[in-house]
Phi, psi and omega in degrees: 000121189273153174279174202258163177281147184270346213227285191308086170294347189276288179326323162288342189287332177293344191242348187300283168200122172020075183303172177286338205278337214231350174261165195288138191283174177282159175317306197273321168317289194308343174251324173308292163329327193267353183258347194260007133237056155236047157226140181262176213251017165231081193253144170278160156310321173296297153339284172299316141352297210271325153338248179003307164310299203283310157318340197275323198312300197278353180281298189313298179296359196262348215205011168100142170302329193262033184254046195236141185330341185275351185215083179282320211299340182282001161258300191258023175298107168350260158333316183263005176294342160309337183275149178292144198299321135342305172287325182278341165295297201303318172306298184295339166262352187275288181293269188125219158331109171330143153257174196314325201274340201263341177271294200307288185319302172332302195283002173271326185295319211291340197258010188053047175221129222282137217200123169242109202264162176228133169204152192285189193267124159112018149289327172108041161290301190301328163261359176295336185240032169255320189294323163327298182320303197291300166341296145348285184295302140015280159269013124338265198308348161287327192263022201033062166201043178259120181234182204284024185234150190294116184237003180226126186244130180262143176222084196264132170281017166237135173277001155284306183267016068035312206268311178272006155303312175294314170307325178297323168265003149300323180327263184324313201247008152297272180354295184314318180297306176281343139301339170285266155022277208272028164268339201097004203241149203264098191220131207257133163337133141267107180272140151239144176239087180275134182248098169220164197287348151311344200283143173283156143359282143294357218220297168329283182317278180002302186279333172264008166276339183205079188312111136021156118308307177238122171239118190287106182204194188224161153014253160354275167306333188295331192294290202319313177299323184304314185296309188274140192318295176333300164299317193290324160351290204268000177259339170321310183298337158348101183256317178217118225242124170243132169257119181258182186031048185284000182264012181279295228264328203268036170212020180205195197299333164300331185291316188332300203278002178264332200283334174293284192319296160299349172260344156311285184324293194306319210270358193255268215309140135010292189218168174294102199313112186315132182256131168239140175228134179241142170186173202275259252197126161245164202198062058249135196310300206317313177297357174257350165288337159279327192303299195297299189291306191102178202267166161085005197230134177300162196303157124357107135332107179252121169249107165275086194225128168212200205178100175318086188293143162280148195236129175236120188248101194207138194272115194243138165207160202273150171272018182295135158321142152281150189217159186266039115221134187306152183252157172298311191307296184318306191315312191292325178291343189263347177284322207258002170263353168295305180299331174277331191275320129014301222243351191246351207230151193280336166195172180187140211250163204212125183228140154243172180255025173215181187258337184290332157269006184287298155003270183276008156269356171304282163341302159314321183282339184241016172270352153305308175261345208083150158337286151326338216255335201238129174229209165226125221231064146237217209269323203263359184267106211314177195283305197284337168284316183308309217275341237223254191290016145309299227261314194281002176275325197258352144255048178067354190285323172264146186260325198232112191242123174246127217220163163246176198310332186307349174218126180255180196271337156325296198279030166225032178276146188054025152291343190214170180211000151269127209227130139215137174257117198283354172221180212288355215252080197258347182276318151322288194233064135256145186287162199058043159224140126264178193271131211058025177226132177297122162317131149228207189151191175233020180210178183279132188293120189288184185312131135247117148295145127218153195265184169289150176328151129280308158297025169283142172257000000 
């Protein structure tokens, strides 16, 4: 693994990408090589046999029993030859087969072009622009020349999902490590980190004492690092940049202040920081291929893929006449078809537009479902209580999480099964949707309600 040029710019845009001549070969390429000049060109066959053997042998020892002629593909899969062989096992035995967005997405990232995927949710989009990264750093660190400074930054405008981003990406690279391990080969921690105004203090100091690989953060948190001296540090190193869910931000003032923040980012850095931008479905993409590159920068790479999800869809209305103010009788009818409906389905998320009403619909819901059974998610609720009904709606402990825009239906998709929205803007927040763009995916969409306003008083 060559170090990037401090000068030669054609040289890193050239390793950016990641010719055949410069990526780690496949296992069985990598040993075939070291064997094939001590064969003489006049070897019998039998020769070559007891080769042969004798090349599986040491690939099986170097790299595991499950490398074996009945599973070729973990040798010779394509889509993955660029990864070092350690990350494409761990990928092929975890996962298996790369999906579209992730053969499609590789070769723009792997070539250094700033690249925007739209893929339905639960496709592998996120990791389709994270395994490049790691694979990098993967090899640094092998090669000893992996150092303590941030090079790949993820930027989600939600901090739920940020959080499980993070949890997510512990997985692959504990898992990577301890294959590294029994192989014999010595490979240094790969760190993640999250930066959001939830981060404790200490865990803040932390990070600028000893800088991320990966670092997690929002919008938001993204100015403060840009600003402050300390922070502006650990950002120089910066190679590469994801914006995820970019179509929540790219039509309103938050985009405004991010899109300042990546040209900030870009006048801070060394070299300019490869850009990926991901979400279940943009919509019109080209305006969001600028959105992502900024003016004066060629379009985009776009990989696109989608897939018209099924929807069960249904309009709930109280049998109360409507009035422009609800009466308690309605508000019980409208509590108790929540509850029944609750009760039919294994969990279900309830999104309103305030946290005082989230509040008392939480309340109302649980004096239905019970206590244990409902909780509650907005902006005003301490950190540890949002991670805390994060974590038991996604082990099933609750049947009902009632939220503000502060949890998004991303970071639980196939967590639920039950959708109800308390106003007409029920297309905003499905997952894989936005407002005015057709859902999609690749699987059946669970119940969606949607009730009558709930902030009526």
């Amino acid at each position: 693994m060559k170090t990037h040029p401090s000068s030669d710019e054609e040289g890193w845009r050239a390793e950016r990408r990641g010719g055949a001549e410069m990526l780690a070969p496949s296992a069985k390429g990598f040993f075939s090589g070291l064997f094939r000049p001590a064969l003489p060109a006049s070897s019998k066959r039998g020769e070559k046999s007891g080769l042969k053997k004798a090349m599986r042998a040491l690939v099986d020892k170097a790299f595991g029993s499950s490398m074996n002629t009945t599973d070729s593909s973990l040798v010779t899969s394509s889509a993955l030859a660029w990864a070092h062989p350690i990350v494409r096992e761990w990928f092929l035995g975890r996962l298996g087969q790369p999906t579209e967005p992730q053969e499609q997405g590789w070769p723009h990232i792997l070539a250094g072009k700033t690249t925007l995927i739209s893929a339905p949710t639960g496709s592998g989009k996120t990791l389709a622009a994270f395994l490049v990264c790691i694979d990098r750093l993967v090899q640094r660190a092998l090669a000893g020349e992996l150092r303590d400074e941030t090079q790949v930054l993820y930027i989600s405008p939600l901090k739920a999902l940020g959080n499980d981003i993070q949890k997510n990406l512990e997985i692959p690279l504990g898992e990577i490590l301890k294959m590294a391990t029994a192989r014999g080969l010595t490979l240094p921690e790969i760190r993640t980190a999250v930066r959001t105004g939830d981060t404790l203090v200490h865990d803040r100091r932390a990070m600028l004492n000893r800088p991320p690989h990966i670092l997690v953060t929002t919008p938001e948190s993204l100015y403060i690092l840009l600003t402050a001296e300390k922070s502006r540090q650990i950002l120089k190193t910066v190679e590469t940049v994801i914006v995820d869910e970019i179509h929540a931000v790219a039509d309103d003032k938050r985009g405004a202040h991010l899109v300042l923040s990546l040209e900030r980012l870009e006048a801070l850095t060394h070299r300019p920081p490869l850009r990926i931008g991901l979400s279940a479905t943009q919509r019109p993409i080209e305006l969001v291929a600028h959105f992502l590159t900024g003016n004066g920068r060629p379009d985009p790479a776009v990989v696109q893929i989608g897939h018209q999800r099924e929807v069960d869809l249904a309009i709930e209305v109280p049998a109360s006449e409507l009035g422009p103010v609800a009466s308690h009788e309605m508000w019980d009818e409208i509590y108790d078809r929540i509850a029944g409906l609750a009760r039919q389905h294994r969990s279900t998320l309830v999104f309103v537009n305030t946290r005082r009403l989230a509040e008392r619909v939480a309340h109302h819901l649980a004096e239905r479902l019970g206590r244990d059974a409902v909780a509650t998610h907005h902006g005003s609720l301490s950190r540890k209580l949002r991670l805390d009904a994060e974590r038991r709606l996604k082990a099933g402990e609750i049947q009902v999480l009632v939220a503000t825009a502060s949890l998004n239906s991303e970071s639980t998709s196939g967590r639920w099964s039950l959708f109800a929205r308390s106003d007409q803007r029920v297309r905003s927040r499905l997952p894989g949707s936005e407002s005015g763009a057709p859902a999609t995916g690749t699987a059946p969409f669970p119940r969606a309600a949607s009730l009558p306003p709930l902030a009526t008083n």
